[in-house]
PDB file of N, CA, C and O in Angstrom:
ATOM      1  N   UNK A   1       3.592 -14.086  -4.256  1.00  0.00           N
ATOM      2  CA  UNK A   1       2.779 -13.300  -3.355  1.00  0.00           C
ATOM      3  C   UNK A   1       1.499 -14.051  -2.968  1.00  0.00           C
ATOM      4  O   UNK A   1       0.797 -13.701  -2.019  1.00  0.00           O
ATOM      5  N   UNK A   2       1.190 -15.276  -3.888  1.00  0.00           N
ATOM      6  CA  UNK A   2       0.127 -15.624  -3.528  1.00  0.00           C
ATOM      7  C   UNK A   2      -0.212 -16.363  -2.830  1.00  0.00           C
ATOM      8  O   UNK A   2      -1.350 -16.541  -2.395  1.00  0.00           O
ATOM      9  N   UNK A   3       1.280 -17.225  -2.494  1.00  0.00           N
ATOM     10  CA  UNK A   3       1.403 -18.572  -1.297  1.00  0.00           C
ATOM     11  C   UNK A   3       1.711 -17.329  -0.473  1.00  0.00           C
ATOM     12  O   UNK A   3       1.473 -17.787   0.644  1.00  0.00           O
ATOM     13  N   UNK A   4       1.931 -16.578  -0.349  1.00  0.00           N
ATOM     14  CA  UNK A   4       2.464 -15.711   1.224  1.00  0.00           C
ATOM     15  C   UNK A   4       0.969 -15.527   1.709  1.00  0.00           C
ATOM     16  O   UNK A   4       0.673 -15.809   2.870  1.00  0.00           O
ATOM     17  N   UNK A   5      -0.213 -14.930   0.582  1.00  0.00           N
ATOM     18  CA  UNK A   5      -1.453 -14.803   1.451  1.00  0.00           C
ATOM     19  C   UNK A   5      -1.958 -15.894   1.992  1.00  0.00           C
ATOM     20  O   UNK A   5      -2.273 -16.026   3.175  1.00  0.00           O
ATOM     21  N   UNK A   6      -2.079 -17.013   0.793  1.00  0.00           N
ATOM     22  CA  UNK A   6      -2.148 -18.302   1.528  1.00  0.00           C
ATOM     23  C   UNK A   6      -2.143 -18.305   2.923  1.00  0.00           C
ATOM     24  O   UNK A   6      -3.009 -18.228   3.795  1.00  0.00           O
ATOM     25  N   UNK A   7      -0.780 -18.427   2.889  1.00  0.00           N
ATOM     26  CA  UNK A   7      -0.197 -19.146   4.082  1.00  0.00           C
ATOM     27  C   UNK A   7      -0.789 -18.294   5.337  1.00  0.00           C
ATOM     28  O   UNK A   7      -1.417 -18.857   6.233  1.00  0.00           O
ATOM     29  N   UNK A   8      -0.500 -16.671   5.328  1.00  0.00           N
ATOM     30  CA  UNK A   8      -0.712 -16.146   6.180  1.00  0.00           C
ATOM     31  C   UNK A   8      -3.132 -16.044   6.821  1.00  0.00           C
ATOM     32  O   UNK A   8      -3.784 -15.554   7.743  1.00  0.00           O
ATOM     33  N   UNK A   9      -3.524 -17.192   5.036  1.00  0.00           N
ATOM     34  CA  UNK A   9      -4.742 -16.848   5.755  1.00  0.00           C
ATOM     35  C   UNK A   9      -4.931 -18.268   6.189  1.00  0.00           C
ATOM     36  O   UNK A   9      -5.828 -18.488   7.004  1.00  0.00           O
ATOM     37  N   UNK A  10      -4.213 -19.241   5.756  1.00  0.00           N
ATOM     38  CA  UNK A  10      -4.862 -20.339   6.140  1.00  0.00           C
ATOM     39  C   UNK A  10      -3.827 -20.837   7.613  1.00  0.00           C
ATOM     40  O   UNK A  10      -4.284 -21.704   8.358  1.00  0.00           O
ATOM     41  N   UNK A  11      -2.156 -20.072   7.979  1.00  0.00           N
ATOM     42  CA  UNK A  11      -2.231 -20.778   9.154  1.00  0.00           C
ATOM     43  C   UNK A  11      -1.871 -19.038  10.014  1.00  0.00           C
ATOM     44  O   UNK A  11      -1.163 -18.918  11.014  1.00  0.00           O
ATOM     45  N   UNK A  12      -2.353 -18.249   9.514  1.00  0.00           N
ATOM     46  CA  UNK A  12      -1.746 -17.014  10.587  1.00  0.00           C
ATOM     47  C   UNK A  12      -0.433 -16.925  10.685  1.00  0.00           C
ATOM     48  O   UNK A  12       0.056 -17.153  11.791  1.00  0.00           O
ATOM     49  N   UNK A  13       0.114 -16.708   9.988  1.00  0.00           N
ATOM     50  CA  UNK A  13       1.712 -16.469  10.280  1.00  0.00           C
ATOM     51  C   UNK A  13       1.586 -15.119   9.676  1.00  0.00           C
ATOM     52  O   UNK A  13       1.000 -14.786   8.646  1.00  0.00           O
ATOM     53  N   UNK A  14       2.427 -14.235  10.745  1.00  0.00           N
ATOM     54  CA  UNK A  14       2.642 -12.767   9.961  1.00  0.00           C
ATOM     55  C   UNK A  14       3.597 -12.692   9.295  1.00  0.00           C
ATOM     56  O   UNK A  14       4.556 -13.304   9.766  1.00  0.00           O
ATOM     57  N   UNK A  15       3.793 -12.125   8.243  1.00  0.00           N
ATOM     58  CA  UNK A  15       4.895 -11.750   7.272  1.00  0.00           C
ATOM     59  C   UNK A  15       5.392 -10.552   7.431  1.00  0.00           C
ATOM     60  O   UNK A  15       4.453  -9.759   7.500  1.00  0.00           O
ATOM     61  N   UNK A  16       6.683  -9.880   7.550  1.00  0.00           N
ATOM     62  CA  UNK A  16       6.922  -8.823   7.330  1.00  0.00           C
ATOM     63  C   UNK A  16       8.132  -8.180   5.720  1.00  0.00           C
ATOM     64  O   UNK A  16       9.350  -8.012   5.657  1.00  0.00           O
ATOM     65  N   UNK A  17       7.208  -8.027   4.860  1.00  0.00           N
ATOM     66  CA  UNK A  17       7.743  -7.602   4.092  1.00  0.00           C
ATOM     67  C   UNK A  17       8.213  -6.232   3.594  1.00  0.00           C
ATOM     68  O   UNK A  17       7.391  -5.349   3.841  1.00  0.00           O
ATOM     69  N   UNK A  18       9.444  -5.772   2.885  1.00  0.00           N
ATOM     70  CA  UNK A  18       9.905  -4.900   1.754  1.00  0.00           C
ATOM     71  C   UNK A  18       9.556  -4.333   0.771  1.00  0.00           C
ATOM     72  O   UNK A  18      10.464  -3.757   0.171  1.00  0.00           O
ATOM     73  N   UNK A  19       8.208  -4.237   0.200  1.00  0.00           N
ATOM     74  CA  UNK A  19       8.275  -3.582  -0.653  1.00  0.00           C
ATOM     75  C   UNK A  19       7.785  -1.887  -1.035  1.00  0.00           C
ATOM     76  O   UNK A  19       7.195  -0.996  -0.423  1.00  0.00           O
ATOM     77  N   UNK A  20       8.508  -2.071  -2.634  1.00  0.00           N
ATOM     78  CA  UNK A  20       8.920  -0.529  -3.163  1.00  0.00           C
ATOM     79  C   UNK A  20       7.574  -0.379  -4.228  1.00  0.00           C
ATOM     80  O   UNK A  20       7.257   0.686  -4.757  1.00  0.00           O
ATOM     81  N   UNK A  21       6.942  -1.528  -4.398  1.00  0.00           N
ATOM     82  CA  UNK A  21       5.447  -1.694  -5.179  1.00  0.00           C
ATOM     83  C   UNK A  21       4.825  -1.413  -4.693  1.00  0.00           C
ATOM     84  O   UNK A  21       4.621  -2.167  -3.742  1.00  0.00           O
ATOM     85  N   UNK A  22       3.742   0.047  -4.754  1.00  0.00           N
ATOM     86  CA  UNK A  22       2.492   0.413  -4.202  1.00  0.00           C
ATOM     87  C   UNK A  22       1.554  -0.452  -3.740  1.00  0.00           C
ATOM     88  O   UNK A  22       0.995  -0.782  -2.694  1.00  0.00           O
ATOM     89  N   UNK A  23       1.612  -0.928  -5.972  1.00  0.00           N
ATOM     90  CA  UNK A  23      -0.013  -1.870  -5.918  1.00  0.00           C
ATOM     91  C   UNK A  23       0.236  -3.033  -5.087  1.00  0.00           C
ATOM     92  O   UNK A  23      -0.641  -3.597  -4.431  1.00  0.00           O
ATOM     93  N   UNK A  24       1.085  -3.271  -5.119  1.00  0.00           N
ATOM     94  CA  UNK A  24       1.318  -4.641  -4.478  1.00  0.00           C
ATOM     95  C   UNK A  24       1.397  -4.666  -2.914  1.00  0.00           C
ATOM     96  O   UNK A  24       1.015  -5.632  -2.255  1.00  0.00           O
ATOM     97  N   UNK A  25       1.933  -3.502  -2.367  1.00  0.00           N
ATOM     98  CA  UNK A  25       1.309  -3.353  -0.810  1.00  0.00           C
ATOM     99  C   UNK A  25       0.160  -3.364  -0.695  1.00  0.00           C
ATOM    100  O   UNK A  25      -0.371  -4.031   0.194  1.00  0.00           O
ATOM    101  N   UNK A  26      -0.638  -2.526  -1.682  1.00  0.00           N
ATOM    102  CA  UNK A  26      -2.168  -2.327  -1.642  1.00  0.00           C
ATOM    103  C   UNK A  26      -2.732  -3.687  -1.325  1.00  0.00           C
ATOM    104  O   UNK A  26      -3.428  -3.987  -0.355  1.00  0.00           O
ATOM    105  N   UNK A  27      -2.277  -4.528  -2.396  1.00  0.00           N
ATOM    106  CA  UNK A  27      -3.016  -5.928  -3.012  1.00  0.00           C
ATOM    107  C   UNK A  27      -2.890  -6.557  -1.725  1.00  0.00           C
ATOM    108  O   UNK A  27      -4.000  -6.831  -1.266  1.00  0.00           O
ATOM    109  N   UNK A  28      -1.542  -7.017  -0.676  1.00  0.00           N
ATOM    110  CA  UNK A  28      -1.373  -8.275  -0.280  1.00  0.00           C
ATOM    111  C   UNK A  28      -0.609  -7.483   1.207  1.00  0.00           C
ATOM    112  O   UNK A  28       0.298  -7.877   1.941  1.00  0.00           O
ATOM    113  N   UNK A  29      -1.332  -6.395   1.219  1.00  0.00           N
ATOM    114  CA  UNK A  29      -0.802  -6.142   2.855  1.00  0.00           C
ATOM    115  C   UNK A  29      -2.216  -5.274   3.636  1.00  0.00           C
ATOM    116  O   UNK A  29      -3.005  -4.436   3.200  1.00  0.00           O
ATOM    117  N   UNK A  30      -2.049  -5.994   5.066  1.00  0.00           N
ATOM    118  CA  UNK A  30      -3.423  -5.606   5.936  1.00  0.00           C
ATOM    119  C   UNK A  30      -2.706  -4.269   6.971  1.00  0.00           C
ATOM    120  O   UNK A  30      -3.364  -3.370   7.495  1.00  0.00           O
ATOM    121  N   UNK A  31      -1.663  -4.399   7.038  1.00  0.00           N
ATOM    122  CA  UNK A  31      -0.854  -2.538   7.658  1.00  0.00           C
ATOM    123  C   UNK A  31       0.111  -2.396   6.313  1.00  0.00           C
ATOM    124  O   UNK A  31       0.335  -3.218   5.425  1.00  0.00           O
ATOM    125  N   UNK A  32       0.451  -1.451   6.444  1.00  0.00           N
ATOM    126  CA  UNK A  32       1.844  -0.459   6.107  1.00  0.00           C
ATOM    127  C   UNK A  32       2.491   0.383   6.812  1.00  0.00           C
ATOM    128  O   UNK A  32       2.011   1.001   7.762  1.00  0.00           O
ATOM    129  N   UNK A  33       3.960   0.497   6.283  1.00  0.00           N
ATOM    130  CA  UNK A  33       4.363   1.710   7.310  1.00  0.00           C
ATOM    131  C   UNK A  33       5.112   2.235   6.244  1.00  0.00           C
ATOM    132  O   UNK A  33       5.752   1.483   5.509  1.00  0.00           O
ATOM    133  N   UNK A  34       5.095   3.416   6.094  1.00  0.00           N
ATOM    134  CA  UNK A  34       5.664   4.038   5.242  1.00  0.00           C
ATOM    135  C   UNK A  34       6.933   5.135   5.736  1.00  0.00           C
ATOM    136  O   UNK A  34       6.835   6.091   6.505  1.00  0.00           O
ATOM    137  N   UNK A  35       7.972   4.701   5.105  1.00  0.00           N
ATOM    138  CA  UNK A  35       8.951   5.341   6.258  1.00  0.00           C
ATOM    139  C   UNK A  35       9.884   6.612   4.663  1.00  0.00           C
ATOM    140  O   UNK A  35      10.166   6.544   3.467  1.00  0.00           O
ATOM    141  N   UNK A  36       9.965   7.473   5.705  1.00  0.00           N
ATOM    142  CA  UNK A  36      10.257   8.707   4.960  1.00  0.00           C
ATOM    143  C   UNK A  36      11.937   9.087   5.246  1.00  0.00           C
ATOM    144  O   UNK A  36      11.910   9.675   6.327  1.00  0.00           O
ATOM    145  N   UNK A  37      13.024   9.036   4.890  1.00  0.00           N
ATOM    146  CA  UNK A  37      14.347   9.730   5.254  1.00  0.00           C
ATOM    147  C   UNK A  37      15.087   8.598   6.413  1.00  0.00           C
ATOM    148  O   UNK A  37      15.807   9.015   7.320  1.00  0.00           O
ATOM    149  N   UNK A  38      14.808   7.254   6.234  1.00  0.00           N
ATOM    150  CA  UNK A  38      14.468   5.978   7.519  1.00  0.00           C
ATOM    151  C   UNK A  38      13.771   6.272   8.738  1.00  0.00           C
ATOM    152  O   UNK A  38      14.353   6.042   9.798  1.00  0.00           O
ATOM    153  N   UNK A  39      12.310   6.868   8.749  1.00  0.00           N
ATOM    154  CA  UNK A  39      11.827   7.290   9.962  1.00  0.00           C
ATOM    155  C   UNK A  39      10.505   6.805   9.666  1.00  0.00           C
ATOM    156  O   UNK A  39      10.283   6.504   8.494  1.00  0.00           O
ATOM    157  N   UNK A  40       9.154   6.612  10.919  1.00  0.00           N
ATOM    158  CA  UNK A  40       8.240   6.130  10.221  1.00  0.00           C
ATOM    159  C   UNK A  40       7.199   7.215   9.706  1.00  0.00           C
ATOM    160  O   UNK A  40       6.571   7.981  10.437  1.00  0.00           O
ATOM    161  N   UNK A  41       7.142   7.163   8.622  1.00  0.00           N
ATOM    162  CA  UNK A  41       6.134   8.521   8.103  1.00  0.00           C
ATOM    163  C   UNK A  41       4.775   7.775   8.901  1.00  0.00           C
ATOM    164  O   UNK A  41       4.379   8.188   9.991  1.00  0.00           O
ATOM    165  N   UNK A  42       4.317   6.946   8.383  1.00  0.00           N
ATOM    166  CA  UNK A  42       2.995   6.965   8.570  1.00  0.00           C
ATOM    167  C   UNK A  42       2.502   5.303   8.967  1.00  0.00           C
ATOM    168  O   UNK A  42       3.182   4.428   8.432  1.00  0.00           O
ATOM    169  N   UNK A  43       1.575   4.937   9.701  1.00  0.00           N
ATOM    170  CA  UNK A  43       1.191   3.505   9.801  1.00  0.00           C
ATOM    171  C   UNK A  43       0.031   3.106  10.301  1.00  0.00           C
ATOM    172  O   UNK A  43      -0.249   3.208  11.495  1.00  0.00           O
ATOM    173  N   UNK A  44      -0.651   2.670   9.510  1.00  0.00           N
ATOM    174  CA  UNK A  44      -2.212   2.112   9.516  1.00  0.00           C
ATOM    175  C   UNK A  44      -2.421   1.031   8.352  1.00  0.00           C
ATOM    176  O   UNK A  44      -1.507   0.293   7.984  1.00  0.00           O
ATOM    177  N   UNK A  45      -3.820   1.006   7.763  1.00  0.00           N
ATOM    178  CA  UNK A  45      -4.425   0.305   6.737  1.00  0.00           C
ATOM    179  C   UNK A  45      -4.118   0.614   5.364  1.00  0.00           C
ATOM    180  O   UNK A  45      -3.945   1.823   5.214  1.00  0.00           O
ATOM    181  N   UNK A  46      -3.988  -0.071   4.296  1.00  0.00           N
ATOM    182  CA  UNK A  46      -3.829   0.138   2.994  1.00  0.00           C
ATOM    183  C   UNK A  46      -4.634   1.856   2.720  1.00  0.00           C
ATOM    184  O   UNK A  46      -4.126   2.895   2.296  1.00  0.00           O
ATOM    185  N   UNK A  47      -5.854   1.598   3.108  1.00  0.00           N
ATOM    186  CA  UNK A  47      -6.918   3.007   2.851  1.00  0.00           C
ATOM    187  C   UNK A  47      -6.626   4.028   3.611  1.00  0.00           C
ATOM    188  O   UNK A  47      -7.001   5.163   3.316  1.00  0.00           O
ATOM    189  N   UNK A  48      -6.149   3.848   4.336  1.00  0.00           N
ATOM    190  CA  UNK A  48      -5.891   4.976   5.149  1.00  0.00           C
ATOM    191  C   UNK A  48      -4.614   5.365   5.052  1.00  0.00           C
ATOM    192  O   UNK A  48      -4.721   6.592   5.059  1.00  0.00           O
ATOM    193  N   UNK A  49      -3.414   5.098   4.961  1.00  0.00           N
ATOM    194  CA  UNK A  49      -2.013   5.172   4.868  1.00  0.00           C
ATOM    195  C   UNK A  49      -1.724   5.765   3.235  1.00  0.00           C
ATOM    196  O   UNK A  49      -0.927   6.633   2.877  1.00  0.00           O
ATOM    197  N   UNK A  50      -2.566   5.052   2.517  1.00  0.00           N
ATOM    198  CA  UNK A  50      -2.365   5.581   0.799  1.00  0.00           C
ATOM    199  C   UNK A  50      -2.957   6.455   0.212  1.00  0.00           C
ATOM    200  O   UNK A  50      -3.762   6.168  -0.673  1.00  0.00           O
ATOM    201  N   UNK A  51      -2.754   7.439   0.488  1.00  0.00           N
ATOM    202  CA  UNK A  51      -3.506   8.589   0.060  1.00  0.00           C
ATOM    203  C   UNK A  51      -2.537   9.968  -0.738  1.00  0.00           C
ATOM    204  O   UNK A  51      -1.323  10.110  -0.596  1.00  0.00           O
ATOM    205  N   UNK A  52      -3.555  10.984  -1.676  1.00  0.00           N
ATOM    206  CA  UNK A  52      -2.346  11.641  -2.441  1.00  0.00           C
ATOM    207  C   UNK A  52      -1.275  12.893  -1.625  1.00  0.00           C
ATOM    208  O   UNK A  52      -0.308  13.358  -2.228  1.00  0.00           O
ATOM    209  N   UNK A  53      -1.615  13.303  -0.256  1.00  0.00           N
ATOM    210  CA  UNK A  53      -0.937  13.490   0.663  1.00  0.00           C
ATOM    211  C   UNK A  53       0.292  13.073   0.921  1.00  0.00           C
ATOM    212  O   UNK A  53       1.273  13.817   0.938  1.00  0.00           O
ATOM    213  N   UNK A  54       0.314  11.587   1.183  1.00  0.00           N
ATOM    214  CA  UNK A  54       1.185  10.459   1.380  1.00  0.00           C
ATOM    215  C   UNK A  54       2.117  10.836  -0.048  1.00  0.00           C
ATOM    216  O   UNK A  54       3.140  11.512   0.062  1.00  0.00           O
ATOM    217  N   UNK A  55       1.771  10.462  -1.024  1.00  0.00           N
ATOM    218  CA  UNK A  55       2.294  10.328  -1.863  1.00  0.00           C
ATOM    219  C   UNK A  55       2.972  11.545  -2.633  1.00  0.00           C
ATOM    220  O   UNK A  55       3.815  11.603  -3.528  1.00  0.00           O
ATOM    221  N   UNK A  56       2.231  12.522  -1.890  1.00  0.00           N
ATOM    222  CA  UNK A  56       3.097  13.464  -2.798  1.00  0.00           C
ATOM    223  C   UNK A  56       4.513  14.115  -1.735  1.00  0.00           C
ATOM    224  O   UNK A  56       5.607  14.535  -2.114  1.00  0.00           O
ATOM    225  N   UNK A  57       3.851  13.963  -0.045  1.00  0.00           N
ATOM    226  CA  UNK A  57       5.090  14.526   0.678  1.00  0.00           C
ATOM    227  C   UNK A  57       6.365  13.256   0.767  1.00  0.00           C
ATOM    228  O   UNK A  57       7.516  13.556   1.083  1.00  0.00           O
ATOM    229  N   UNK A  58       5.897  11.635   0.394  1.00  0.00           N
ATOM    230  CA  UNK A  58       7.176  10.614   0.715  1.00  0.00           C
ATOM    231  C   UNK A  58       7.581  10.721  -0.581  1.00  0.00           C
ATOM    232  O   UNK A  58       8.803  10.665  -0.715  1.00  0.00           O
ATOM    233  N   UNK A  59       6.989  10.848  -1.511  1.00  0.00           N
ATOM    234  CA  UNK A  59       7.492   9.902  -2.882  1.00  0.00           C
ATOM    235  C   UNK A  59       7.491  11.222  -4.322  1.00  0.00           C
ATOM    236  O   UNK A  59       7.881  11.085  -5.482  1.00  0.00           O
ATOM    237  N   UNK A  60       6.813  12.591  -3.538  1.00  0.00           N
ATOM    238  CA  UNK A  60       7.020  13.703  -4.822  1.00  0.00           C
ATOM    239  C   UNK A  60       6.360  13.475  -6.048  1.00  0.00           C
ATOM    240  O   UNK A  60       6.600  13.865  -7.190  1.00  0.00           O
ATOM    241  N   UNK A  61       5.219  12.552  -5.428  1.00  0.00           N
ATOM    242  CA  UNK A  61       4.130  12.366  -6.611  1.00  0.00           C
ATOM    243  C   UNK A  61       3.449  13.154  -6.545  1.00  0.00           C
ATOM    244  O   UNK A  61       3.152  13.255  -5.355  1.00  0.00           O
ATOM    245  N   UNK A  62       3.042  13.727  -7.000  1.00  0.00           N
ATOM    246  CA  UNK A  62       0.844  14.443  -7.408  1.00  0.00           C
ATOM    247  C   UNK A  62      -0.073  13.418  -8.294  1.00  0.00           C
ATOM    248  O   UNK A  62      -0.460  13.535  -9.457  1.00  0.00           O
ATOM    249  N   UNK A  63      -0.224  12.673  -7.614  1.00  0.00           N
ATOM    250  CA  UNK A  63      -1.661  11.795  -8.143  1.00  0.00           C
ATOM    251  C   UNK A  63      -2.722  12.097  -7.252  1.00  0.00           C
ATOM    252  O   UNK A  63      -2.941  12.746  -6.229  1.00  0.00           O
ATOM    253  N   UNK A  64      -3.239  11.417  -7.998  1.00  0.00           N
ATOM    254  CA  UNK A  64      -4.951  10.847  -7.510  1.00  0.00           C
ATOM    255  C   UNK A  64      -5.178   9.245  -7.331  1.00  0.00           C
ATOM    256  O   UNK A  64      -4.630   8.408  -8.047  1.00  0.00           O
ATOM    257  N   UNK A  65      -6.043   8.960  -6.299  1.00  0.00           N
ATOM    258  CA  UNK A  65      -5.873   7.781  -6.148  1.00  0.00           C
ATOM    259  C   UNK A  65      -7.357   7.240  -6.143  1.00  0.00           C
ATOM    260  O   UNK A  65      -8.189   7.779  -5.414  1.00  0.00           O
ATOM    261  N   UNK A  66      -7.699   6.147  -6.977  1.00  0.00           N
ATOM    262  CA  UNK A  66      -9.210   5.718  -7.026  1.00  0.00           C
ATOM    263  C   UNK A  66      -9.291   4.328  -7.296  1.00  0.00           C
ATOM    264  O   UNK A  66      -8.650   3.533  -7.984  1.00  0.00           O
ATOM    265  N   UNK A  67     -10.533   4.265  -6.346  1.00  0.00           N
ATOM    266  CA  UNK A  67     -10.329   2.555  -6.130  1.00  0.00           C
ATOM    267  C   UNK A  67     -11.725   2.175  -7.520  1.00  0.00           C
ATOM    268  O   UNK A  67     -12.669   2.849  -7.932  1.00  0.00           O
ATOM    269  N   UNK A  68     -11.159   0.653  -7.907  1.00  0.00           N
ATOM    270  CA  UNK A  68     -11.664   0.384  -9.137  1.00  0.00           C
ATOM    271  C   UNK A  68     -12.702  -0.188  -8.922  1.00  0.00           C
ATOM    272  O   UNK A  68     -12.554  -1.262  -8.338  1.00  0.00           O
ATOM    273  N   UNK A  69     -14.064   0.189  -9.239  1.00  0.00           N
ATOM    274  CA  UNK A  69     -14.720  -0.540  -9.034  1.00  0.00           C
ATOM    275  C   UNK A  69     -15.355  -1.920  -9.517  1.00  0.00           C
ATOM    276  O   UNK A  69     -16.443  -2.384  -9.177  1.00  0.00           O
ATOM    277  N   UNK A  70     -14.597  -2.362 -10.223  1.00  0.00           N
ATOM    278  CA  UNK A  70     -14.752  -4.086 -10.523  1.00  0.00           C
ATOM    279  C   UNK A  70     -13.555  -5.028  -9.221  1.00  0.00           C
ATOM    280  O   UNK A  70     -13.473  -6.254  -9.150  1.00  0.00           O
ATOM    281  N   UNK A  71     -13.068  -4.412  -8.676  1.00  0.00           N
ATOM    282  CA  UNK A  71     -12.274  -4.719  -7.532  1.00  0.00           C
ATOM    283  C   UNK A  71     -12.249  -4.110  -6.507  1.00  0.00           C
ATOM    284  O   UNK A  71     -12.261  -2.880  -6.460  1.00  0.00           O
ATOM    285  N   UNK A  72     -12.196  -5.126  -5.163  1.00  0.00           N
ATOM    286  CA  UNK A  72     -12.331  -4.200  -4.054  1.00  0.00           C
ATOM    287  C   UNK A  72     -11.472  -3.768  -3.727  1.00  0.00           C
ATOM    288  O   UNK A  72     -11.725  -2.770  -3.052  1.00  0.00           O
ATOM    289  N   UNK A  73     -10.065  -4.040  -3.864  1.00  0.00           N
ATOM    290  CA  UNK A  73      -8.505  -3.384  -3.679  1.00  0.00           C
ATOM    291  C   UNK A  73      -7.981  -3.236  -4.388  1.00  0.00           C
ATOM    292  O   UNK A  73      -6.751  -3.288  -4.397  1.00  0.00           O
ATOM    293  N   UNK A  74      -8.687  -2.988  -5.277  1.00  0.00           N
ATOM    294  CA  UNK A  74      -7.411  -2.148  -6.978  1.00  0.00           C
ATOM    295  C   UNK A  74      -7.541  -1.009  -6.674  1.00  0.00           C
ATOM    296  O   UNK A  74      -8.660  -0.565  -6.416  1.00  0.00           O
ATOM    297  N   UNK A  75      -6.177  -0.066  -6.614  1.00  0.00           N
ATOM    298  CA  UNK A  75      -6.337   1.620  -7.017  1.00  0.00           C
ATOM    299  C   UNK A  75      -5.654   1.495  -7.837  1.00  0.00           C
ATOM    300  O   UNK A  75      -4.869   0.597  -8.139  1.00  0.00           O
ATOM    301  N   UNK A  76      -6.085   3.026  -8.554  1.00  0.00           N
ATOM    302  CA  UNK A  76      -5.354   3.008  -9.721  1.00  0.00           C
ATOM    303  C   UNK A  76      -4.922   4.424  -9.332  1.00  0.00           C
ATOM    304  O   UNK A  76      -5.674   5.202  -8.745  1.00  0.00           O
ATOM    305  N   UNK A  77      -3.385   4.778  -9.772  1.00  0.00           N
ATOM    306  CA  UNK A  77      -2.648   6.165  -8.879  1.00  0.00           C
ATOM    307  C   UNK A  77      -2.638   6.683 -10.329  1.00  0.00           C
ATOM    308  O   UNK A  77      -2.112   5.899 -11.119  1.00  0.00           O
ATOM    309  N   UNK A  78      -3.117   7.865 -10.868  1.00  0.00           N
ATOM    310  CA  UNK A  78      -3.477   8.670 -11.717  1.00  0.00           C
ATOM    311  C   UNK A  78      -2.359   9.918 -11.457  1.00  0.00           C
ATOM    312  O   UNK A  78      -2.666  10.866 -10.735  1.00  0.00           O
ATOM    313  N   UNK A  79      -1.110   9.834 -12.074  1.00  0.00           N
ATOM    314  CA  UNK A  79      -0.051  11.118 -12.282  1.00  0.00           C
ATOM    315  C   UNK A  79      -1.150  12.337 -12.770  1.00  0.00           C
ATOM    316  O   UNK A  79      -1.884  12.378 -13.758  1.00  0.00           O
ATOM    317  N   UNK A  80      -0.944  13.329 -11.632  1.00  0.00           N
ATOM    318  CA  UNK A  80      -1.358  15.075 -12.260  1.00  0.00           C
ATOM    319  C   UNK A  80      -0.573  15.342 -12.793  1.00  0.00           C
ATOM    320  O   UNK A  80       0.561  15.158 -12.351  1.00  0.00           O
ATOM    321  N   UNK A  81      -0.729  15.738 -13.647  1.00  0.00           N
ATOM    322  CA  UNK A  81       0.127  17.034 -14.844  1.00  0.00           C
ATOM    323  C   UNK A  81       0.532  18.132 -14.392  1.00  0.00           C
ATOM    324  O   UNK A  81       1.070  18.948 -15.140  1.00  0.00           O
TER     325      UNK A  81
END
C-alpha cells in the first residue's frame, strides 16, 4: 500500500482499488464509494463518506467513529453494545 501512495504522490497516477478494509480505505484513499446491494451507496472523502450512519445502514454495524488524535487519519470504529 505504500508504493501505491508513492507512486500515486510522486507521479499522479490514479489507482482504483477493492477494498473490504475500512482502515485501510481510510489510510490510503482520497474518494470512496461505497456500494450497497452493487449500487452506489455513497461517494465523497474518507470524512465524509465514513460515518456511523454509513456503517450501520451498508455494513449493520452500530459504532462510533473517532479520529485519533496522535494521527491525522486514524479512526478508530468503536462496536456499540
Amino acid at each position: 500500500m505504500e508504493l501505491i501512495k508513492y507512486l500515486n504522490d510522486r507521479y499522479a497516477i490514479t489507482f482504483i482499488m477493492v477494498l473490504h478494509d475500512l482502515n485501510q480505505a481510510i489510510l490510503y484513499s482520497d474518494q470512496i464509494v461505497i456500494m450497497k446491494e452493487g449500487l452506489i451507496y455513497q461517494y465523497g472523502t474518507p470524512d465524509k463518506v465514513i460515518n456511523a450512519n454509513t456503517l450501520k445502514e451498508v455494513f449493520g454495524v452500530h459504532a462510533q467513529i473517532e479520529i485519533e488524535p496522535d494521527e491525522e487519519t486514524c479512526y478508530s470504529l468503536n462496536k456499540i453494545k
